[in-house]
TORTIBA-37940 format. One line per 4 residues: number of its first residue (from 1); their letters; for each residue x, y, z of C-alpha. Coordinates in Angstrom, 1 decimal, padded with zeros to 4 digits. Layout:
NUM = a = X:Y:Z | ...
This chain:
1 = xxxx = -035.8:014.4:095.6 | -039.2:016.0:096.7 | -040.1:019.3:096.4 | -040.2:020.4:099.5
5 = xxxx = -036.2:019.5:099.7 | -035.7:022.1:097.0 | -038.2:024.5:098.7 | -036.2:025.0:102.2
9 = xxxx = -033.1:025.6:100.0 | -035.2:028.2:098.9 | -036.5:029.3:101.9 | -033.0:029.9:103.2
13 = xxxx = -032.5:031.9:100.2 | -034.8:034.4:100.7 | -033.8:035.0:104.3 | -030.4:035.5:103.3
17 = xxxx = -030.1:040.0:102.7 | -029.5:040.1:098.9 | -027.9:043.8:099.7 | -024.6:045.0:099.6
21 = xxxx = -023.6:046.3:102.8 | -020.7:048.0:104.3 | -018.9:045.4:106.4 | -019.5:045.8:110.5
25 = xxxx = -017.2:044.9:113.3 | -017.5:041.2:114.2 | -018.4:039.9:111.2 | -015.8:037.4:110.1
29 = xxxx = -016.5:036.8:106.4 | -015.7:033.6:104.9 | -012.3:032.5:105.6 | -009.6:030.7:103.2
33 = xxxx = -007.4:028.1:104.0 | -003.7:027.5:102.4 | -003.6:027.2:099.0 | -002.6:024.3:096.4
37 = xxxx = -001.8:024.0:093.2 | -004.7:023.7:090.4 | -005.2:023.6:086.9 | -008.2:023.2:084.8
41 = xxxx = -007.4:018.8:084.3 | -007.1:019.2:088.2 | -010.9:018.1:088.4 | -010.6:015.6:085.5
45 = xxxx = -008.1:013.8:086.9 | -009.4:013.6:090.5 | -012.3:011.7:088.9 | -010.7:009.3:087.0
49 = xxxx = -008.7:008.5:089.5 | -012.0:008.4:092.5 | -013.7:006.0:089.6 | -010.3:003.2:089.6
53 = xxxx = -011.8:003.1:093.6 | -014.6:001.1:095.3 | -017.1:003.6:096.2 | -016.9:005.4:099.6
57 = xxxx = -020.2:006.5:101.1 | -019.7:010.2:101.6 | -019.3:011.9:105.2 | -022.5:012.4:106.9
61 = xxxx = -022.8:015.3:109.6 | -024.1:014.1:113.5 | -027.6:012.9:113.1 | -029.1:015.6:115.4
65 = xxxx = -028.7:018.2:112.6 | -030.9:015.8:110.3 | -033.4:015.1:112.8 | -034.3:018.8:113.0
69 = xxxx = -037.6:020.2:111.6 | -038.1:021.9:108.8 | -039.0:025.2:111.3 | -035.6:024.6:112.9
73 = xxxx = -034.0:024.8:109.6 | -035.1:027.9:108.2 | -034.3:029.4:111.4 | -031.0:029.6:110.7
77 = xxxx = -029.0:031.3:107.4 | -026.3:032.7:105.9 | -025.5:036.4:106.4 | -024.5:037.9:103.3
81 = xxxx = -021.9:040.4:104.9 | -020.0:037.1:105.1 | -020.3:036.4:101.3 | -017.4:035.8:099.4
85 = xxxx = -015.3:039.4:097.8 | -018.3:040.9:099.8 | -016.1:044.3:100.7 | -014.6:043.9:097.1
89 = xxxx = -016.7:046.9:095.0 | -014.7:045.8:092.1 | -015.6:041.8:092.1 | -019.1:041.7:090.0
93 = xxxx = -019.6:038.3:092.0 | -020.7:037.4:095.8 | -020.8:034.2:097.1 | -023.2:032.8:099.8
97 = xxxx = -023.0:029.2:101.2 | -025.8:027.1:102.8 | -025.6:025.4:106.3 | -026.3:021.7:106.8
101 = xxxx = -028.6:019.7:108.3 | -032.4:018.3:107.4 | -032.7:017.4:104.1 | -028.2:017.6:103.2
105 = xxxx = -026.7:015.1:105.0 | -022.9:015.2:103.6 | -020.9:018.5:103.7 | -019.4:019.6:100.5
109 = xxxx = -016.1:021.0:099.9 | -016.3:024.3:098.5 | -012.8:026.4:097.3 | -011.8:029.2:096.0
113 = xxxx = -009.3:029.4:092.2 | -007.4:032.0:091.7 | -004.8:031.8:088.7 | -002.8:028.5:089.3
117 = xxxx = -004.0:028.1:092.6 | -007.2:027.0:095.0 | -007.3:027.7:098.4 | -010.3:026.2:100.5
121 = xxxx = -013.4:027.8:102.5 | -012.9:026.8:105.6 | -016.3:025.9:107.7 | -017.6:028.3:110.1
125 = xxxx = -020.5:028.6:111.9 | -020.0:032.2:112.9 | -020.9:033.1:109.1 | -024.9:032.1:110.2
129 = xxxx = -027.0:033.9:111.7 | -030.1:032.1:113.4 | -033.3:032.9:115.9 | -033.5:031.4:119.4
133 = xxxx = -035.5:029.1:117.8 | -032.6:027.2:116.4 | -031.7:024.1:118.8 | -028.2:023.4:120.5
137 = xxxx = -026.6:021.4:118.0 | -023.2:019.5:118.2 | -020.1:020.9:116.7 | -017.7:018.7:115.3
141 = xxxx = -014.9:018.3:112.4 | -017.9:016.3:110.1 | -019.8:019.5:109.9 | -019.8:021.3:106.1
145 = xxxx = -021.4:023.6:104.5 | -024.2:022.3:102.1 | -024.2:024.0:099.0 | -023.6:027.6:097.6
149 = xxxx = -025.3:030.2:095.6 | -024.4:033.1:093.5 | -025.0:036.6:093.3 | -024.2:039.5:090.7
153 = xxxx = -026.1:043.1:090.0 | -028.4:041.9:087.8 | -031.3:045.0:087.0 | -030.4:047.3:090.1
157 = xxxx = -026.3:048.5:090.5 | -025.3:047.8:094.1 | -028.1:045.1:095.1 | -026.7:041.3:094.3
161 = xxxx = -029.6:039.2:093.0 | -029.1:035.8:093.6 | -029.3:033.6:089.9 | -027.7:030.1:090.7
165 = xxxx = -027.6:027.7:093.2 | -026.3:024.7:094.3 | -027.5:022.3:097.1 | -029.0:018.7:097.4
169 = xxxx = -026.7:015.8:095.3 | -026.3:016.8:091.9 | -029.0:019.2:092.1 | -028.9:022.8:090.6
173 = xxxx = -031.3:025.7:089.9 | -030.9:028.9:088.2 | -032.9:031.9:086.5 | -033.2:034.1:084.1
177 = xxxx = -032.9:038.5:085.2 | -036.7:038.6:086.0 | -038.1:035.1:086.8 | -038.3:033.1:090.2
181 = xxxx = -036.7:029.5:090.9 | -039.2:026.6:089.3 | -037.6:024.0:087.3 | -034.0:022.3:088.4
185 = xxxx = -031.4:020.2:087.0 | -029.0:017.9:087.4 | -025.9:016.5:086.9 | -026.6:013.1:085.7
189 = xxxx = -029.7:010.6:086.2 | -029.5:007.2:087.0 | -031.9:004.3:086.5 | -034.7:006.5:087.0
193 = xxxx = -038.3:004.6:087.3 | -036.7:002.0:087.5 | -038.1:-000.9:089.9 | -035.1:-001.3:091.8
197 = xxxx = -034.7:002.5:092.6 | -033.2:005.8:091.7 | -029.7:006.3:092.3 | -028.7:010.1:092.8
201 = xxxx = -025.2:010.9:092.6 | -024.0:013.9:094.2 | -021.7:016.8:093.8 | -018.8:015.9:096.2
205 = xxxx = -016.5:019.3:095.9 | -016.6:022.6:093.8 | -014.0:025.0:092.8 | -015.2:028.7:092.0
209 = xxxx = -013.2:030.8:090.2 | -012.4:034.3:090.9 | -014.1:036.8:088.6 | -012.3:039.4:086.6
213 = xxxx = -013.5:042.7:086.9 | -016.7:044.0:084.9 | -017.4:040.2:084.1 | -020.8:039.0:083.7
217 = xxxx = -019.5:035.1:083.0 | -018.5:033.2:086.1 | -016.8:029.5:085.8 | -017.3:026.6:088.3
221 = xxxx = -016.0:023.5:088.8 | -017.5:020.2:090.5 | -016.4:016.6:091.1 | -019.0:014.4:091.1
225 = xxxx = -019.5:010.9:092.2 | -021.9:007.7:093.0 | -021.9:003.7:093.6 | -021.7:003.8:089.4
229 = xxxx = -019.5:006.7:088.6 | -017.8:009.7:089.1 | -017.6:013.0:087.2 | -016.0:016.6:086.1
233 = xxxx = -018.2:019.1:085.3 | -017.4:022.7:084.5 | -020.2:025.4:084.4 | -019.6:028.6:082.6
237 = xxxx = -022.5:030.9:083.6 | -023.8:034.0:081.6 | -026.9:036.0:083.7 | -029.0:037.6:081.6
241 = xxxx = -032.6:036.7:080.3 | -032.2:033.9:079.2 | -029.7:032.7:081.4 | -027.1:030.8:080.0
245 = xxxx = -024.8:027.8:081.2 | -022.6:026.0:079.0 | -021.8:022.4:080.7 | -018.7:020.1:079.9
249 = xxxx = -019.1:016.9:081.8 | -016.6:014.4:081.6 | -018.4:010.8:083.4 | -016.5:007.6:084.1
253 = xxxx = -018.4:004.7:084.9 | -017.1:002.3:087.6 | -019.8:-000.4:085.9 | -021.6:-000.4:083.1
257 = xxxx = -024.9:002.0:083.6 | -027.3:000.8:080.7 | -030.1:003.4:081.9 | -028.1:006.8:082.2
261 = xxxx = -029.8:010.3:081.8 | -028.0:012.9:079.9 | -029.1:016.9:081.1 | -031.8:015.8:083.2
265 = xxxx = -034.7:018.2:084.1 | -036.3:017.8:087.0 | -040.1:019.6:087.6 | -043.8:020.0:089.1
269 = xxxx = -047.1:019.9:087.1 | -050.1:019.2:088.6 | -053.1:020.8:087.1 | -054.4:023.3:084.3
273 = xxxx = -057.2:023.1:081.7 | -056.7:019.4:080.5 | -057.1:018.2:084.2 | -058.6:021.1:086.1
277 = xxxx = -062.0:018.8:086.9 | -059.9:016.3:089.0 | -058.7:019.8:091.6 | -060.9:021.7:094.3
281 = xxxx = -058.4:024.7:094.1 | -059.0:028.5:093.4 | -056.4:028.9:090.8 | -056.8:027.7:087.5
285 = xxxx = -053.3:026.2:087.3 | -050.6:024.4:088.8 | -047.2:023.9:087.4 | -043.5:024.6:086.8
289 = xxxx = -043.8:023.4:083.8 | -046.7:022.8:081.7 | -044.5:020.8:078.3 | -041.9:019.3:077.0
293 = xxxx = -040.3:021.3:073.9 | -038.8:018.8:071.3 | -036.6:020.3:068.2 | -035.3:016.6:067.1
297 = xxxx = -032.5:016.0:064.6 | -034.9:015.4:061.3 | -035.7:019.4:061.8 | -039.2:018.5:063.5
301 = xxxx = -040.5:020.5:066.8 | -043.0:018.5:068.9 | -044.7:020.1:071.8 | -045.9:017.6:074.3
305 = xxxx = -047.9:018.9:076.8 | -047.3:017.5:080.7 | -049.9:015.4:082.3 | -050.5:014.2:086.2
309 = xxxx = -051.4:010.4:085.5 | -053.1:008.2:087.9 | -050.0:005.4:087.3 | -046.3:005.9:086.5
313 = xxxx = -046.3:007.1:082.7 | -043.2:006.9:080.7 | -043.2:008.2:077.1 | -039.7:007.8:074.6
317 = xxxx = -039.3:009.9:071.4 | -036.5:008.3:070.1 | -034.1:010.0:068.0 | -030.6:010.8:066.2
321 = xxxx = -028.4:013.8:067.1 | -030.9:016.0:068.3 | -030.8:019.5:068.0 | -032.4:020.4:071.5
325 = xxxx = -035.2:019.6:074.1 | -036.5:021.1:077.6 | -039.3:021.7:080.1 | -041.2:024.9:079.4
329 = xxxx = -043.8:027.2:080.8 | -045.5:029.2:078.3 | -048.6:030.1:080.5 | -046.9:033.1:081.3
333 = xxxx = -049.8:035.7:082.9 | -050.7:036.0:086.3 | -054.1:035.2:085.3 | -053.4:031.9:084.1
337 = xxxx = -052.2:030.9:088.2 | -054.0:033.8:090.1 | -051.0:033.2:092.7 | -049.5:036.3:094.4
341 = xxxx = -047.1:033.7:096.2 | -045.7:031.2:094.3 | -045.6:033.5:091.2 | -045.8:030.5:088.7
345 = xxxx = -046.3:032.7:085.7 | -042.5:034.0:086.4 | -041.0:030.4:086.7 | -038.6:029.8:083.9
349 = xxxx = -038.7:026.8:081.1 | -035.2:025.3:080.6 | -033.6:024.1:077.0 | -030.9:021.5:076.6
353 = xxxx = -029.0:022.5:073.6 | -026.0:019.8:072.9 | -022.4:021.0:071.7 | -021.8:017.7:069.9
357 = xxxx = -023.8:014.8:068.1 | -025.6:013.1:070.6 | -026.1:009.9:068.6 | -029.0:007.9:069.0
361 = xxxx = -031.3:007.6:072.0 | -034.4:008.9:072.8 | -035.8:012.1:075.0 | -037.4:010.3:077.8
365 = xxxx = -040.6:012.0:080.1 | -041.1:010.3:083.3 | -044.6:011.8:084.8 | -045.4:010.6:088.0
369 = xxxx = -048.8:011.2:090.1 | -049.1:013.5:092.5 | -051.9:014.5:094.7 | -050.0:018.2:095.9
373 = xxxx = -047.7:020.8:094.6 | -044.6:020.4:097.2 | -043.7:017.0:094.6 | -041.3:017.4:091.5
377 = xxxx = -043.2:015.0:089.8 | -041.7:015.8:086.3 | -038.0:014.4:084.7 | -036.9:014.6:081.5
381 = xxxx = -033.8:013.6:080.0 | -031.8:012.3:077.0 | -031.0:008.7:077.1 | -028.3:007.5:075.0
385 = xxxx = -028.5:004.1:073.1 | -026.5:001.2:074.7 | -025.9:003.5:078.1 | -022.2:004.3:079.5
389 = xxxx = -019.5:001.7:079.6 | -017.1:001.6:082.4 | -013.9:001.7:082.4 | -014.3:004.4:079.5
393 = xxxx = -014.5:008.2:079.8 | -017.4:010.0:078.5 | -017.0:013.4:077.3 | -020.0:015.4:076.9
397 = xxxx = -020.9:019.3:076.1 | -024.2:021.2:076.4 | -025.7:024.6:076.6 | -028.9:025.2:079.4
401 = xxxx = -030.7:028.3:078.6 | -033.2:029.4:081.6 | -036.2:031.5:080.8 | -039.0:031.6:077.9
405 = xxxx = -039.0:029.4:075.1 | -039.6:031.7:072.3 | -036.7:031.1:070.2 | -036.6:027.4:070.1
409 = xxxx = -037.9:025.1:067.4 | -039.9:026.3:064.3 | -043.6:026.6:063.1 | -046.4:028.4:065.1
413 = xxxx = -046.2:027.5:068.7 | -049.6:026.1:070.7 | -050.0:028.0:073.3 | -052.3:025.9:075.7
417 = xxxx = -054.8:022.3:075.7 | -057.4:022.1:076.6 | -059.6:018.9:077.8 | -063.4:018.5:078.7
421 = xxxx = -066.5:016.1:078.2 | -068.4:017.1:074.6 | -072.1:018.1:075.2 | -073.4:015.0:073.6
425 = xxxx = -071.1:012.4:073.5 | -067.6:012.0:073.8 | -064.5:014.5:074.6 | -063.3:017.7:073.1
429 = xxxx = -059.9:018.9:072.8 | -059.1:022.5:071.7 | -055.9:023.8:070.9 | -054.6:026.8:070.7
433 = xxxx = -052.1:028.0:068.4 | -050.1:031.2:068.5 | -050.7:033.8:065.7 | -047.9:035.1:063.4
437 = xxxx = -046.9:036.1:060.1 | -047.3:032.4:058.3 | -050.7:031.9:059.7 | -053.1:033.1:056.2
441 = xxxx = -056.2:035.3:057.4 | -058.2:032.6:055.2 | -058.0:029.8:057.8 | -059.8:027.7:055.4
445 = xxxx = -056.5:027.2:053.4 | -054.9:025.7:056.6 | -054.6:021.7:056.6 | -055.9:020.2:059.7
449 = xxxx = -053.5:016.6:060.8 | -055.3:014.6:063.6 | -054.5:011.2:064.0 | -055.1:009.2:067.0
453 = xxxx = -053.9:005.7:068.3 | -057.8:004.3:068.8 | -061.3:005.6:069.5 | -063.2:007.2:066.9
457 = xxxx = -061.8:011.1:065.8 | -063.7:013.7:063.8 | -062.4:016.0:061.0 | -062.4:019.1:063.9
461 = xxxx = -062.9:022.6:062.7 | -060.6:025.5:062.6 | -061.3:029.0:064.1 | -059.4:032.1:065.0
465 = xxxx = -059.2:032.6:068.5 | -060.3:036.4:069.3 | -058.2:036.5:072.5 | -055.2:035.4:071.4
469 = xxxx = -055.4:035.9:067.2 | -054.1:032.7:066.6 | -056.1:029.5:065.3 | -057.6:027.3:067.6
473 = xxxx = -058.2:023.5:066.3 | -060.8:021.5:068.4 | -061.8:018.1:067.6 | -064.0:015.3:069.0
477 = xxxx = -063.3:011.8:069.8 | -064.9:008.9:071.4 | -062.3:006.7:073.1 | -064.7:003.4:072.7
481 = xxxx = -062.9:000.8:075.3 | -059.3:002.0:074.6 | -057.6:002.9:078.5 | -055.2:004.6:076.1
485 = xxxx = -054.8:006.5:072.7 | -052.2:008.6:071.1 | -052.6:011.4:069.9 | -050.9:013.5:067.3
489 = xxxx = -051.9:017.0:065.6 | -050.8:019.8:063.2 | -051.3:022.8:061.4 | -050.4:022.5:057.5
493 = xxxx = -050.6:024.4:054.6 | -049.3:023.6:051.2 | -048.4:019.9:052.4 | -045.6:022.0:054.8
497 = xxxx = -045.7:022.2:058.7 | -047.0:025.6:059.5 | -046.9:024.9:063.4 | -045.3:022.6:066.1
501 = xxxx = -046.3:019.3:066.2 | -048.7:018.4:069.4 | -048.5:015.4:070.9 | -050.7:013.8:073.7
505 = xxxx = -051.4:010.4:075.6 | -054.6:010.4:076.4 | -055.5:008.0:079.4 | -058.9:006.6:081.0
């Protein structure tokens, strides 16, 4: 999925009033239809019995609502007076949905639980508001809405923030009280990279339940399916800073899928200060994201910081039963963007926290190059040993957490790389470290660990970084004719980690 797709999802966001308003005459709110029975194996079971079938390409709305532009699109949205328990004070919850057309071709059921039953929204288009700008479109029984977001009172009583949304196949974004939409996820990745293509399953149907009153935790349900499988997934969703979602996903293959991505993360980097020479732009950075956070199941954190290659790069850290990974952004001052419109500094990082043993596999990075900022050019995922085997069911439980990443991992976190041709001969990398308690005043009792892959490395020196009070290691190397060399540093005192471990694939 590009960036972009994600963007006008956005962009009918923002145009959607966030405020709580006193219903009008006219407005029609979003209607219900006649209610069935539902339990929480209602989901489960729909899946497993979808998966016993040959796969059924999904609905797909008139092809004049996909041939719009991307003008047309955001000239039409929803209007929050028609939100879900909108003229319900006592409901902490509104619900908005999205329209169709452009980029979401195939409707989505969308209903409503409350105790033992669901009853269905039923599509309207009277719940939109649009300019004169929007074209005549045809109006027939394949239209749907797209997707659905979620709003609560988050810092201000009486004006519902919007903090999750869903739209696009398995696609989902959310954020923590505070920050702005950045990094998504999904709901399962499938041969990704690979050379015979990407396939994207997609969220099929969801089932919100109805809030109790004074909650803060809201529960929904989705049935998802694909060519290879189909799945139940329940999100329980806690706003707050960080935002937290716990996931159960139950997956049942239709075939065997040997290349199957478990929490997958989906984000943008293009530039900062290890690539900055290669951009004519006025803002130092660029990026979502700008590393992947590692805390693997030998108790080791590894901070590996993202790169925008000139080829496909794929990188595996293979492990057993890890204890947690994500996408982070730990630039975190205006300064370090300069953007008054994209905000990047506020863009949240996103940890994958599993609820069980995860086994063995390995946390895979897939960085792919990119020229402009509209690409998600960043995916990261766990990938289980030996895949999923159909004609089994799969059971899986994980926590995301969406905002900083100060409380993952252990040792002194590094802060930023930097990259950049020696003065002599050679290039220099410098890395910063954060300052803290473990960190001696006497730096000279600090172990420096550089290892690289090739080239020739020096011993580097250590210094304390005025601007930050944290140690700053910068070493030398001279990559020789390697296109490629690994690199791998730390902090150490005592013959014990005192920071993170960096890692880094340097390129030619």
């Amino acid at each position: 999925m590009l960036r972009r797709d994600v963007l006008t999802g956005l962009m009918a966001m923002a145009a959607s009033p966030a405020l709580s308003q006193a219903a009008e005459p006219g407005e029609p709110g979003l209607q219900l239809g006649e209610a069935r029975p539902f339990d929480p194996n209602y989901v489960m079971e729909k899946a497993r019995a979808l998966s016993a079938q040959p796969y059924a390409e999904p609905t797909r709305i008139p092809t004049a609502w996909t041939d719009i532009s991307y003008d047309d699109y955001v000239s039409i949205w929803f209007d929050g007076r028609n939100a879900l328990w909108h003229q319900e004070a006592d409901t902490p919850l509104k619900v908005d949905v999205f329209a169709p057309g452009l980029y979401y071709p195939h409707p989505v059921d969308i209903a409503v639980v409350e105790g033992d039953m669901a009853r269905p929204v039923l599509f309207d288009m009277a719940v939109f508001d649009k300019t004169d700008k929007f074209p005549d479109l045809p109006i027939d029984d394949t239209l749907g809405y797209s997707g659905l977001r979620l709003r609560a009172e988050l810092e201000t009583p009486g004006i519902h923030t919007e903090f999750a949304v869903f739209q696009g196949a398995s696609y989902f974004r959310a954020i923590g009280t505070g920050d702005v939409y950045g990094i998504s996820a999904r709901g399962l990745a499938i041969d990704t990279a690979e050379p015979k293509g990407e396939e994207f399953p997609e969220f099929r149907a969801f089932w919100m339940e109805r809030p109790t009153v004074g909650a803060d935790t809201f529960v929904l349900h989705a049935l998802m399916d694909s060519p290879s499988c189909t799945g139940a997934y329940t999100f329980t969703i806690t706003h707050g800073q960080p935002l937290i979602m716990d996931v159960t996903a139950t997956v049942f293959p239709r075939v065997d899928m040997k290349h199957v991505g478990i929490g997958p993360l989906t984000s943008m980097f293009q530039f900062d200060e290890t690539n900055r020479d290669q951009f004519s732009d006025f803002r130092p950075a660029v990026h979502d994201s700008d590393g992947l956070l590692i805390y693997n199941g030998a108790g080791e954190t590894i901070w590996r910081p993202l790169a925008n290659p000139k080829d496909l790069q794929i990188s595996a850290f293979r492990d057993n039963n890890p204890q947690g990974f994500g996408l982070m952004q730990r630039a975190r001052e205006f300064s370090d963007f300069a953007d008054l419109f994209a905000l990047y500094h506020r863009r949240p990082g996103l940890w994958v926290e599993p609820g069980e043993g995860w086994g063995s596999g390995a946390v895979t990075l897939i960085e792919i190059p990119t020229d402009d900022e509209i690409y998600d050019n960043i995916v990261a995922y766990w990938r289980p040993d030996g895949g999923l085997k159909a004609g089994q069911q799969h059971q899986l439980t994980y926590r995301l957490l969406w905002g900083d990443d100060s409380a993952f991992g252990t040792g002194l976190r590094v802060l930023n790389t930097r990259i950049g041709d020696a003065f002599e001969t050679g290039i220099i990398i410098a890395i910063d470290f954060e300052d803290g308690p473990e960190l001696p005043e006497d730096l000279d009792s600090v172990e420096r660990l550089i290892r690289a892959s090739a080239g020739e490395v020096d011993a580097g020196i250590l210094q304390r970084n005025p601007d930050t009070g944290g140690a700053r290691l910068a070493f030398r190397f001279v990559p020789g004719d390697a296109e490629l060399i690994e690199f791998r540093a730390q902090l150490r005192r005592d013959g014990e980690p005192l920071s993170e471990v960096w890692l880094y694939r340097w390129t030619a």
